[in-house]
C-alpha positions as MATLAB code, in Angstrom:
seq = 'XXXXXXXXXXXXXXXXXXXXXXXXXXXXXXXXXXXXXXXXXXXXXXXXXXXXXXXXXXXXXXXXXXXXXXXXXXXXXXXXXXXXXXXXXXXXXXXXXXXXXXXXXXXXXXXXXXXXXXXXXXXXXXXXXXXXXXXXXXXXXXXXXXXXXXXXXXXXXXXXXXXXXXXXXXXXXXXXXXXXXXXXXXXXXXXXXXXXXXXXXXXXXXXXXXXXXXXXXXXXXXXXXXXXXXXXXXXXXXXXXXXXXXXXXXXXXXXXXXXXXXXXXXXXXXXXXXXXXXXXXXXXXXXXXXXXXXXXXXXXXXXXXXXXXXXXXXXXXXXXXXXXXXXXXXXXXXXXXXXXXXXXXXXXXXXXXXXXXXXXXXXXXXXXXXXXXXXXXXXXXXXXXXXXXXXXXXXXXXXXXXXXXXXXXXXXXXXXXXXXXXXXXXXXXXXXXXXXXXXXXXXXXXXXXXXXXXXXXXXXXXXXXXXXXXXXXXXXXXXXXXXXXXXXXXXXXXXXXXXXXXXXXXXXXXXXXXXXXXXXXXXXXXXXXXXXXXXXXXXXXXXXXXXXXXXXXXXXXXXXXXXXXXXXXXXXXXXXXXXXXXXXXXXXXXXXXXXXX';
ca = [
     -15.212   16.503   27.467;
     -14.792   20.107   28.445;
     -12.212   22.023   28.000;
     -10.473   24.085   30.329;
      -8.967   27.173   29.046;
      -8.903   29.175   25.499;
      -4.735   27.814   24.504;
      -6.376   24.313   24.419;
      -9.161   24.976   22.212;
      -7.168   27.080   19.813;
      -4.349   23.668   19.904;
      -6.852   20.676   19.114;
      -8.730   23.231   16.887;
      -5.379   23.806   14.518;
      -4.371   20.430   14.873;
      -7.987   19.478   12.625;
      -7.052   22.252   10.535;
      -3.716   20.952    9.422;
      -5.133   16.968    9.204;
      -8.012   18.048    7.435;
      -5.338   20.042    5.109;
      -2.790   17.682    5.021;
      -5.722   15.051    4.084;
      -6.444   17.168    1.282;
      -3.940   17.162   -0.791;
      -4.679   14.897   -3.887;
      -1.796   12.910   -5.480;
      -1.493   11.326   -9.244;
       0.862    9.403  -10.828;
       1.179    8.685  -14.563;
       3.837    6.832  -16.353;
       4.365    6.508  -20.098;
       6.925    4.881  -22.406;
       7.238    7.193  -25.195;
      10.786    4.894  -26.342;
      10.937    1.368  -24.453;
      13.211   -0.110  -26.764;
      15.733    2.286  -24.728;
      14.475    0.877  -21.877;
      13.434    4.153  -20.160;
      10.148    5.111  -19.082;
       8.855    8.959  -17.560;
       7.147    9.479  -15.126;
       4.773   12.424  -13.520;
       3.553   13.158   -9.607;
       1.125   16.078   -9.352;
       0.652   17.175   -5.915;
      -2.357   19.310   -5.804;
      -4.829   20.994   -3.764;
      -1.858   21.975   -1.536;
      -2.235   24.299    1.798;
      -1.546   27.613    1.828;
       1.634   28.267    3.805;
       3.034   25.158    2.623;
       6.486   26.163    1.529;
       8.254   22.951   -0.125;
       7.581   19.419   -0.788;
      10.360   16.559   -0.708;
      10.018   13.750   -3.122;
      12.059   10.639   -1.882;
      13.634    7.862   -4.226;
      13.439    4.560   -2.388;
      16.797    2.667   -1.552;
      15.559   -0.952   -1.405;
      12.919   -2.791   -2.340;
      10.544   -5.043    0.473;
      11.341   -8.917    0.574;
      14.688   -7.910   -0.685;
      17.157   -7.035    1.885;
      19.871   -5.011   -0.003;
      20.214   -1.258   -0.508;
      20.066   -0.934   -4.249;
      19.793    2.537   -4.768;
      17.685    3.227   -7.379;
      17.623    6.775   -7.489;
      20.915    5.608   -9.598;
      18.700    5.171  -12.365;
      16.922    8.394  -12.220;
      17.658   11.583  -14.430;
      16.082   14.455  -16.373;
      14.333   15.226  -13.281;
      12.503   18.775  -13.283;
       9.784   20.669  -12.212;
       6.720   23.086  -12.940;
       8.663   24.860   -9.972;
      11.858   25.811   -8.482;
      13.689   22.065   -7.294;
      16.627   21.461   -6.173;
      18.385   17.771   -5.317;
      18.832   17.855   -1.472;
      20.677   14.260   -0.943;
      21.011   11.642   -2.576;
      17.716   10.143   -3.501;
      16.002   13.437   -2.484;
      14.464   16.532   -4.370;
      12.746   18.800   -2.921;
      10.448   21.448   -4.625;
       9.385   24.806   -4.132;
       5.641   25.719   -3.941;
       5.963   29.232   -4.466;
       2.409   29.782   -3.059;
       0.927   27.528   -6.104;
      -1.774   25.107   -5.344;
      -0.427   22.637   -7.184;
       2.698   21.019   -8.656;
       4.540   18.806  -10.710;
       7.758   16.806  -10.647;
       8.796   14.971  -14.096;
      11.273   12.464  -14.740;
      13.217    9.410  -16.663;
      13.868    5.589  -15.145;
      16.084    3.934  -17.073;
      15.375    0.227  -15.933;
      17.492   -3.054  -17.937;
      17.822   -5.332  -14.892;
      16.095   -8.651  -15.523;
      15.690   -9.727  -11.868;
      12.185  -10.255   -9.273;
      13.790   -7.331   -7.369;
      14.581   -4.686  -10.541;
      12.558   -2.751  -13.380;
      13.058   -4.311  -16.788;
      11.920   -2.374  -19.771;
      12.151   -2.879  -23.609;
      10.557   -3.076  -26.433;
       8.362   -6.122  -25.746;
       7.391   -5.221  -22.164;
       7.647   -3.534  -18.882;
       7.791   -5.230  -15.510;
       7.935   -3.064  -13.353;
       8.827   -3.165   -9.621;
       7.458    0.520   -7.775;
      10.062    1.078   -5.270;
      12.478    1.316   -8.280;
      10.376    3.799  -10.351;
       8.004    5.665   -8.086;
       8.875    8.047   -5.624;
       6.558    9.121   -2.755;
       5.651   12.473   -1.023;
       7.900   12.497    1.635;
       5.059   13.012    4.686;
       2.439   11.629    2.821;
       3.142    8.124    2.158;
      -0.681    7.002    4.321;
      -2.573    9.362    1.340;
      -4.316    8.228   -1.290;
      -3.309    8.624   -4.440;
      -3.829    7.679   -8.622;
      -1.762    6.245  -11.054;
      -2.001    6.820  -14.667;
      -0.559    4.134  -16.413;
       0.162    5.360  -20.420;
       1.030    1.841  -22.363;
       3.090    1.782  -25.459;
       0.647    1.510  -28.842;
       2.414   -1.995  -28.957;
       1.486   -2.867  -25.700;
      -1.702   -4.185  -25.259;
      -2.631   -5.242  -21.471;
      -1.851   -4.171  -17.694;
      -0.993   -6.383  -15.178;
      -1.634   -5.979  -11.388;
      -2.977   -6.380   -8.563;
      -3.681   -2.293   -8.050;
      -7.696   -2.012   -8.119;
      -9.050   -0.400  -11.371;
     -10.692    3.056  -10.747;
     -13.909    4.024  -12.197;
     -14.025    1.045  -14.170;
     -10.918    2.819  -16.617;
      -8.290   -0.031  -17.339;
      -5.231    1.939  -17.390;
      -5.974    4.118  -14.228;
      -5.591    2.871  -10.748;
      -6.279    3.357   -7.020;
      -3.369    3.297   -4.466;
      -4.847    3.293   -0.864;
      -0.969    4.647   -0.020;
       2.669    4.186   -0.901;
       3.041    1.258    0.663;
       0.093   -0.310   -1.407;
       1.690    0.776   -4.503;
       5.479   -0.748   -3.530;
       3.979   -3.704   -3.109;
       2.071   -4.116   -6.508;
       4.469   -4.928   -9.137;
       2.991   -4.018  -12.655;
       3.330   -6.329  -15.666;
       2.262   -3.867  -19.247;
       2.471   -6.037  -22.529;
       1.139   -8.654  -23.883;
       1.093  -11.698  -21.507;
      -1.091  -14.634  -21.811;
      -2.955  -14.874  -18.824;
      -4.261  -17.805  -17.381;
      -7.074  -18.336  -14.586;
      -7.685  -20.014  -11.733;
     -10.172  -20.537   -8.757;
      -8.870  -21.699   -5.324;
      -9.749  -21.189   -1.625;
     -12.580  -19.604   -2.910;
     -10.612  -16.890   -4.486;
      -9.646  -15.889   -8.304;
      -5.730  -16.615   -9.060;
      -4.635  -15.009  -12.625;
      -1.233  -16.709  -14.048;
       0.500  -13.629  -15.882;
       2.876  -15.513  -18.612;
       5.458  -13.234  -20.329;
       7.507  -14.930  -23.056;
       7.544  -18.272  -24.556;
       7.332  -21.341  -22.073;
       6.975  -24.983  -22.582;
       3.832  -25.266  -20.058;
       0.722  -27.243  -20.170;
      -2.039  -24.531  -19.196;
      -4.671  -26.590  -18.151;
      -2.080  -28.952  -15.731;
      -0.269  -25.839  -14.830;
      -3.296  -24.134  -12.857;
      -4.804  -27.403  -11.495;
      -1.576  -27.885   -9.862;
      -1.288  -24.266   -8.734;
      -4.881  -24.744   -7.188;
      -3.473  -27.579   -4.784;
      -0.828  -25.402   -3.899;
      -2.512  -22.375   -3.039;
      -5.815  -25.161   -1.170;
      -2.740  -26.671    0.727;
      -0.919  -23.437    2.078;
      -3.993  -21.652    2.838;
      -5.272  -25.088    5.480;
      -2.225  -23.995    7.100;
      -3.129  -20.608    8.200;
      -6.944  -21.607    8.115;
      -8.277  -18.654    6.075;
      -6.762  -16.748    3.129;
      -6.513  -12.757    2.724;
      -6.562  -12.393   -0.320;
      -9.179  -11.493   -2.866;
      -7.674  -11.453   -6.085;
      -4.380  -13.100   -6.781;
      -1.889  -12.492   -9.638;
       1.172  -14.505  -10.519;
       3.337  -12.872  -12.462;
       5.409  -14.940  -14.164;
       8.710  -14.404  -16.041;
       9.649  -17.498  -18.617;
      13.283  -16.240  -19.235;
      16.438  -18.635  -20.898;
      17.494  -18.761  -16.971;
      15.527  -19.105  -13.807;
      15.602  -16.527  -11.333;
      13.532  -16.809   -8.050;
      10.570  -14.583   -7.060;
      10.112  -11.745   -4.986;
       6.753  -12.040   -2.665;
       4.221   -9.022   -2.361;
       0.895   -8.072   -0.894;
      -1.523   -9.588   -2.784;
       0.857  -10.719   -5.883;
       4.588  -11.974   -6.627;
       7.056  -11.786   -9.326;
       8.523  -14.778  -10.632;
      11.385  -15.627  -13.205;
      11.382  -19.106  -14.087;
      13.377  -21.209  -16.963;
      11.254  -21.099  -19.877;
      11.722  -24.759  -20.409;
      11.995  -26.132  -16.790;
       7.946  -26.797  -17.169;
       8.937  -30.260  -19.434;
      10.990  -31.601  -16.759;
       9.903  -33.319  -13.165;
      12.442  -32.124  -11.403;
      11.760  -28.649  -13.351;
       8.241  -28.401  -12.926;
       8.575  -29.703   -8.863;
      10.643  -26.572   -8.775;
       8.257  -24.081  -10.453;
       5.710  -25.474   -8.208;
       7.872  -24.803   -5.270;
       8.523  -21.650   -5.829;
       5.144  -20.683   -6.412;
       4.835  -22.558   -3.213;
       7.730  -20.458   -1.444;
       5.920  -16.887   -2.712;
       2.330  -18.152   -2.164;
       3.252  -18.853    1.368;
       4.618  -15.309    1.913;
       0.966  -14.152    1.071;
       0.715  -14.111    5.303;
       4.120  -15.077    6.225;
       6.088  -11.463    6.209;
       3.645  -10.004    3.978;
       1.011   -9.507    6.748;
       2.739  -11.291    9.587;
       5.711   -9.350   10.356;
       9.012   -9.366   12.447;
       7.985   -5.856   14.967;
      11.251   -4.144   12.992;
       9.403   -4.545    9.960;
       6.115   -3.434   10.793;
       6.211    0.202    8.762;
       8.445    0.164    5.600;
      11.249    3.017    6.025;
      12.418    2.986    2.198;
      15.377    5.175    2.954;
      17.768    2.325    4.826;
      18.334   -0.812    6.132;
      15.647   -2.604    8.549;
      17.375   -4.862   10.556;
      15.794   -8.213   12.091;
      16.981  -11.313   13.583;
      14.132  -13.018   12.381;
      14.248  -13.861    9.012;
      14.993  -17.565    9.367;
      11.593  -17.270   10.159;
      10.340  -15.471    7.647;
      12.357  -17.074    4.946;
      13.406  -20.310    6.708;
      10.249  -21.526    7.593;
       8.769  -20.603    4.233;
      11.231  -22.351    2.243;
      10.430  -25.501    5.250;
       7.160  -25.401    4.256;
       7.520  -24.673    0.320;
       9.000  -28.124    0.735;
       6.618  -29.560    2.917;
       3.658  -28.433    1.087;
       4.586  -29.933   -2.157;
       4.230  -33.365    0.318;
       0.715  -32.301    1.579;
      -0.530  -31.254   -2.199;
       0.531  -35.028   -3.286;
       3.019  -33.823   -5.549;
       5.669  -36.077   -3.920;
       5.752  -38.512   -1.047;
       7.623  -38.057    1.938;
      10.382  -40.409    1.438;
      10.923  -37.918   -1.499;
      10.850  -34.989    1.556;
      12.818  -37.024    3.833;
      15.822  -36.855    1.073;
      15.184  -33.208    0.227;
      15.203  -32.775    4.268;
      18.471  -34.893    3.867;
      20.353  -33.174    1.573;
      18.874  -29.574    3.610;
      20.839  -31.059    6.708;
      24.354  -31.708    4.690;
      24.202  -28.453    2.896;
      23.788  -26.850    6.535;
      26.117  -28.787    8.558;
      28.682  -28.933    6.120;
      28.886  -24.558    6.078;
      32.248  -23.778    7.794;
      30.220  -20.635    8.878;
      28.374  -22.670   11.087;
      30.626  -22.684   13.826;
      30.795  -18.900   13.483;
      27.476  -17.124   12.531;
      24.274  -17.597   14.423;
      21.182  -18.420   12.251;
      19.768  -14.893   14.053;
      22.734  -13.670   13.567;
      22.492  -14.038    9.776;
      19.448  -12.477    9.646;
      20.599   -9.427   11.352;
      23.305   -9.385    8.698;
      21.272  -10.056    5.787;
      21.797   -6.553    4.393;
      25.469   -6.749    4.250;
      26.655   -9.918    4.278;
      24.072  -12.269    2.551;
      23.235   -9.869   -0.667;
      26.715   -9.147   -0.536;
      28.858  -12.437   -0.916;
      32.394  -12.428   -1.501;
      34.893  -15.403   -1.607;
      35.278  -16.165    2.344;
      31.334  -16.213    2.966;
      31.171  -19.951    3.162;
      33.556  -19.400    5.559;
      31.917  -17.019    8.078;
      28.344  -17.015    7.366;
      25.425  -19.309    6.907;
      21.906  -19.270    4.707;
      19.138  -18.209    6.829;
      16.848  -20.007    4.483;
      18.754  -23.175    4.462;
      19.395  -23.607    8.344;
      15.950  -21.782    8.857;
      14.189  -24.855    6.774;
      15.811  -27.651    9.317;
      15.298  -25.918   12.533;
      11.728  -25.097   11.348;
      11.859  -28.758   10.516;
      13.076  -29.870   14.069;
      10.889  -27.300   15.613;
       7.639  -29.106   14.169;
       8.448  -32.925   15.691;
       9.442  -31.376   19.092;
       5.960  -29.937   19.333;
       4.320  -32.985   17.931;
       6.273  -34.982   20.574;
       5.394  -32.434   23.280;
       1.738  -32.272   22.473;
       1.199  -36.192   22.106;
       0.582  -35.432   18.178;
      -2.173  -32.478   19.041;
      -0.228  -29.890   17.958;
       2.489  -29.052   15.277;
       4.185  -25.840   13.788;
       0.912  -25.244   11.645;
      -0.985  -24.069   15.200;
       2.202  -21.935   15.954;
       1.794  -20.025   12.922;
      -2.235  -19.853   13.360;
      -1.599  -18.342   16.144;
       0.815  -15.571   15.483;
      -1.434  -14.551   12.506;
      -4.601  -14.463   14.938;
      -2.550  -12.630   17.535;
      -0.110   -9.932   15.697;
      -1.361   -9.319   12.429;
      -5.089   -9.768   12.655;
      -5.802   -8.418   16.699;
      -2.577   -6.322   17.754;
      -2.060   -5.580   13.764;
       1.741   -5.092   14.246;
       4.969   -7.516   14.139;
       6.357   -9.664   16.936;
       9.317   -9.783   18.244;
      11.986  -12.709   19.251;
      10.779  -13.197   22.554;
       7.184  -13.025   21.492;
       8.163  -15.768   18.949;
       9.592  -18.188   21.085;
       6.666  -17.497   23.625;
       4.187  -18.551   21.146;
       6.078  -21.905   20.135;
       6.543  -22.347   24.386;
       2.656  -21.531   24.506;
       1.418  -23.984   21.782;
       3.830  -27.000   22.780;
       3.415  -26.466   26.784;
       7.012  -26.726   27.564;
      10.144  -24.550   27.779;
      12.104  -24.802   24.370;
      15.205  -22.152   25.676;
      18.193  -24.598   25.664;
      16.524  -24.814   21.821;
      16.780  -21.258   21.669;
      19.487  -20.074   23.625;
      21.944  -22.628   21.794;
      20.693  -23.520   18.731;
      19.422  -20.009   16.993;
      21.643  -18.010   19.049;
      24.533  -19.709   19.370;
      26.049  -22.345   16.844;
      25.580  -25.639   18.527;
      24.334  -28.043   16.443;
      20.927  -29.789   16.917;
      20.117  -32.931   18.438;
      19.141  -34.212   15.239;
      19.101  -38.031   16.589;
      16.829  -37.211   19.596;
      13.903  -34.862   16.914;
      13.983  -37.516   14.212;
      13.771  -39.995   16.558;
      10.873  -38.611   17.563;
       9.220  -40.008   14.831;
      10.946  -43.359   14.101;
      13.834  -41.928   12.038;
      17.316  -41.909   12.335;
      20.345  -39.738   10.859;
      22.717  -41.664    9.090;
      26.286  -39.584    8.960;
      29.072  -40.769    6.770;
      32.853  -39.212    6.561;
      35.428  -39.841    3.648;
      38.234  -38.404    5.759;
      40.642  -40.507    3.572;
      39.725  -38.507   -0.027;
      42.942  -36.448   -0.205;
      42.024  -33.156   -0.992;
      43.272  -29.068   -1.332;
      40.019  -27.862    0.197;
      39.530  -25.389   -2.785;
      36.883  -24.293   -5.453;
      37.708  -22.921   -8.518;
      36.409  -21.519  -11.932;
      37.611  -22.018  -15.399;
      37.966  -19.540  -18.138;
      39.596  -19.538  -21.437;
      41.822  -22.207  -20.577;
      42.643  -20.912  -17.253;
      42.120  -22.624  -13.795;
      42.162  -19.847  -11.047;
      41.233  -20.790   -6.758;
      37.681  -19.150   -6.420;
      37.460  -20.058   -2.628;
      39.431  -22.077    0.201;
      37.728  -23.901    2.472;
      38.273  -22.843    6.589;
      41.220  -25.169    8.045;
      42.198  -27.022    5.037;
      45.137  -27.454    2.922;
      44.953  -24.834    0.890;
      44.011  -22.294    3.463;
      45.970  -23.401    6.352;
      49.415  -23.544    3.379;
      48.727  -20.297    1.436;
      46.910  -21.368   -1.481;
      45.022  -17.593   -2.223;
      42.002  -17.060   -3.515;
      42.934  -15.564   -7.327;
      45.785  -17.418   -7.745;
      45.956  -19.353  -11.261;
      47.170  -22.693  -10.986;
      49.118  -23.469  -13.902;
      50.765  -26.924  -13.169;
      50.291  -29.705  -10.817;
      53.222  -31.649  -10.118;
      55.034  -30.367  -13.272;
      52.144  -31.490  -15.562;
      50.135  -28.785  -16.964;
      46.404  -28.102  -15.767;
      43.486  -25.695  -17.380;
      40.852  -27.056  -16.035;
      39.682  -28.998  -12.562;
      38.974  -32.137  -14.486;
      42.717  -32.303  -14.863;
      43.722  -31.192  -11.194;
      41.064  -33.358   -9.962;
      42.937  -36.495  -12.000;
      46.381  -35.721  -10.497;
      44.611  -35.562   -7.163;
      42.829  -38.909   -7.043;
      45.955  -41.119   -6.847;
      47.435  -39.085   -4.053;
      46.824  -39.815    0.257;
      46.139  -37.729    2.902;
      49.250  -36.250    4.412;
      51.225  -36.660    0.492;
      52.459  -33.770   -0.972;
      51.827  -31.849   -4.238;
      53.405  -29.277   -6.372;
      51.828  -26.231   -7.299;
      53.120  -23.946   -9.652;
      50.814  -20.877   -9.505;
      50.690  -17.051  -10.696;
      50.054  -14.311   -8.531;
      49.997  -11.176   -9.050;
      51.751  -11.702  -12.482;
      54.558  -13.409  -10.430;
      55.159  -17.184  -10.763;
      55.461  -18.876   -7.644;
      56.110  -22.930   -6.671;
      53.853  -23.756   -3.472;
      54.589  -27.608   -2.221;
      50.961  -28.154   -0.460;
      50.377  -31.201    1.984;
      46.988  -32.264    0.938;
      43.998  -33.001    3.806;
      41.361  -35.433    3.882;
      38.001  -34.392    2.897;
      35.912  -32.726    6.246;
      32.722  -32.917    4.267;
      30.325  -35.288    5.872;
      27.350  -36.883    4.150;
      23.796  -36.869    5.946;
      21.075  -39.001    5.354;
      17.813  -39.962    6.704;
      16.436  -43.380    7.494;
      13.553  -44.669    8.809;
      13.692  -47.271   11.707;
      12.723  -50.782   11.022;
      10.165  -51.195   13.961;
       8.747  -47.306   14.629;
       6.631  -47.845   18.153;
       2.919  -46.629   18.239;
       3.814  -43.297   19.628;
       6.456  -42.684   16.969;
       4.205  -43.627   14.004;
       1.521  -40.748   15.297;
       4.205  -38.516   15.615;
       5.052  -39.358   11.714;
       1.825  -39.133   11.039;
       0.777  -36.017   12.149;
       3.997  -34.714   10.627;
       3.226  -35.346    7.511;
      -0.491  -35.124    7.950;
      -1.374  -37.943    7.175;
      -4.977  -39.995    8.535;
      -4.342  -42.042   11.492;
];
């Protein structure tokens, strides 16, 4: 290349002088926990080997934490901040630090984290788990830079947990490759018993904090087929080293998925149960899945992590849907159940869905947009208005995979779908897709147009043409109505002998007669009621169209409504299987469930 005049030479000649500069810069984290029974820990971010000229640095708090679509703010739970130089707090989860012509710098400060969730920091005296969006902040500018972290456990405290690669061989200091590397790697400091496992060829550790009623050697074996079965659907598997990080807690709690590692909360005693330990072993399932389904292949809006806000997407019933369809389905494939045990989980999927007034109202794509305000942030008319992209994600996936078995003459399923949006966006054009690239890819591996699909099902609110999928492979829907179950269309919750309406259902008695949400019902047709065993009683000798009395509180005023009860909108769903399935329906089955022809 030549260049042409003097202006151009000087411009490409600074721009290598400030990325070479820039590139520099060296940054280390360390983090100690001097007093974790107060459930704080402190933290420390040099920035050295700065360039001259370089007036201030901003340090940036995250707002939210990946695979979690709610602004938390957690610089709420940052204080004591200061600085080996002049700093000053610039907005809300920003400081921003004066160089003064030094070299290098420091910025100091306190996380108080008590939150026991997947998605929080929880510190005390037993343990951290921590979660890095919450606790770390990055160089604003340099989030692609290298960097160390220090990791300073309590003399109690006896191992680290994570999937951050050791550097130098030193166990308590790390490398981050960059910021996002280091969000993504929770970090597990204590004294878990840790548990290994080989599987598709690569090493699987099963962190275990706190007391849990598991078998250890049945406990990874199973794991194994669940991490063999998920990875034959994408064909190859990313990762190199694994870690499970695993919770046992008096309560369940989900997980929260992550680059090469997720965080689990599980009931500490749900291991002794079948129908407890199915559910562990979905949700390890669920997160295991995520390994390449959001982690690596994205929605486009999600392709670079902005920590500061909201990231919106309509295509989480994707992301989440599908995973939780496949969680499901995967548990079939692994021999853990059959599929007449799917079919009824698939069942009960379908009523739970259906039966969502917000299903006439909210899109699935829709929901997904809205996850940020309106599914992290329920309140009493949700059930109403909205629906779960995870639950009506699951069934479309679900109906999605037997209309391009049918299509394909059983050569093709959802599996190849997702094969080839991992080949195509992650690992060649290494970026998200988008909807229309999406529904391309399902038109491209099933050889036919699926846009009334699209067009009316995920964006609009019709329902599917369950009969016509199912039927697809010799099943049928079975829908049943008890329209003559009088009823005030209400939920409620009990307390200290109090019965109070928690929700009204869209178009029923209560909500079409003024029954509120809030208001304590304190007698039923003059007899006295505290709980909804006792309402329910009254209730059950009453029709549809008879009246009842209601004497409620609102507001601290007593009020008499007279309420004309309903029948009962919710409709039960179940799946059958046909008595004489033809040839072409039993491959469809078949291939459906995998299963040799």
């Amino acid at each position: 290349m030549l260049f042409r005049n003097f202006k151009t030479v000087l411009s490409i000649l600074l721009f290598f002088s400030i990325s070479f500069s820039s590139f520099a810069q060296s940054i280390n984290y360390k983090v100690s926990f001097p007093a974790p029974q107060t459930h704080y820990t402190s933290v420390m971010i040099e920035v050295s080997e700065i360039p001259k000229g370089k007036k201030s640095i901003d340090f940036v708090m995250p707002v939210w934490a990946p695979g979690s679509y709610l602004i938390r703010e957690f610089a709420k739970g940052v204080e004591s901040v200061k600085s080996d130089s002049d700093i000053e707090k610039t907005s809300k989860n920003v400081w921003k630090v004066q160089t003064n012509g030094k070299s290098s710098i420091k910025i100091m400060y306190d996380v108080y984290g008590f939150e026991h969730s997947v998605r929080t920091s929880f510190i005390d005296a037993s343990h951290a788990a921590l979660i890095p969006t919450s606790i770390f902040m990055y160089v604003d500018g340099m989030k692609n830079e290298p960097a160390t972290l220090e990791i300073e456990k309590h003399q109690d405290w006896k191992t680290i947990s994570t999937s951050l690669k050791n550097k130098d061989g030193k166990e308590n200091i790390f490398e981050i490759p960059n910021y996002d590397i280091l969000a993504d790697s929770p970090i597990e400091i204590g004294n878990q018993d840790i548990l290994e496992f080989e599987a598709a060829g690569i090493k699987h550790s099963v962190v275990m904090y706190g007391k849990g009623n598991y078998d250890k050697d049945k406990i990874t074996k199973d794991m194994a087929k669940v991490v063999e079965a998920a990875t034959k659907v994408w064909g190859e598997n990313p990762a190199k080293d694994y870690k499970f990080l695993v919770h046992n807690s008096a309560r369940g709690g989900g997980g929260l998925e992550h680059l090469n590692s997720t965080s689990l909360v599980v009931d500490r005693m749900s291991y002794g149960t079948e129908r407890g330990y199915l559910g562990f072993l979905g949700l390890v399932a669920h997160e295991y899945f995520h390994l390449w389904n959001v982690k690596r292949l994205r929605p486009f809006a999600l392709t670079n992590y902005d920590y500061t806000q909201e990231q919106h997407t309509n295509l989480l019933w994707i992301f989440e849907g599908f995973t939780s369809y496949y969680d499901e389905l995967l548990l079939t494939r692994a021999g853990f159940v059959d599929d007449t045990y799917y079919l009824n989980t698939l069942s009960g999927n379908i009523s739970a869905a259906e039966n969502k007034k917000g299903r006439h109202i909210q899109p699935v794509s829709e929901a997904s947009f809205d996850a940020w305000i309106k599914a992290y942030r329920p309140n009493e008319n949700s059930g109403n208005t909205t629906v779960s992209y995870y639950g009506q994600g699951s069934v479309y996936a679900a109906m999605l995979d037997l209309m391009i078995i049918e299509a394909t003459n059983t050569e093709k399923n959802l599996d190849d779908v997702m094969r080839y949006l991992y080949q195509e966006h992650y690992k060649k054009k290494q970026q998200g897709f988008t909807d229309e690239e999406f529904q391309a890819a399902v038109e491209k591996i099933a050889g036919k147009s699926f846009k009334s699909f699209f067009d009316n099902v995920v964006y609009g609110t019709q329902i599917p043409d369950y009969a016509t999928y199912l039927g697809y492979a010799g099943l049928k829907l079975m829908v049943s109505e008890n329209t003559s179950k009088a009823t005030l269309g209400i939920r409620t919750s009990e307390s200290s002998g109090n019965l109070k309406v928690r929700s009204t259902e869209r178009d029923g008695a209560a909500y079409t007669q003024g029954l509120n949400v809030g208001d304590e019902i304190i007698a039923a047709d003059n007899f006295r009621v505290t709980s909804n065993g006792e309402l329910t009683e009254i209730l059950q000798y009453k029709k549809v169209g008879d009246e009842v009395v209601l004497l409620i509180t609102r507001d601290g005023l007593l009020q008499t409504l007279t309420i004309k009860l309903d029948g009962s909108k919710t409709k039960g769903y179940r799946i059958e299987k046909t008595e004489n399935p033809s040839k072409t329906q039993q491959k469809v089955y078949q291939k459906w469930f995998e299963k040799k022809k």
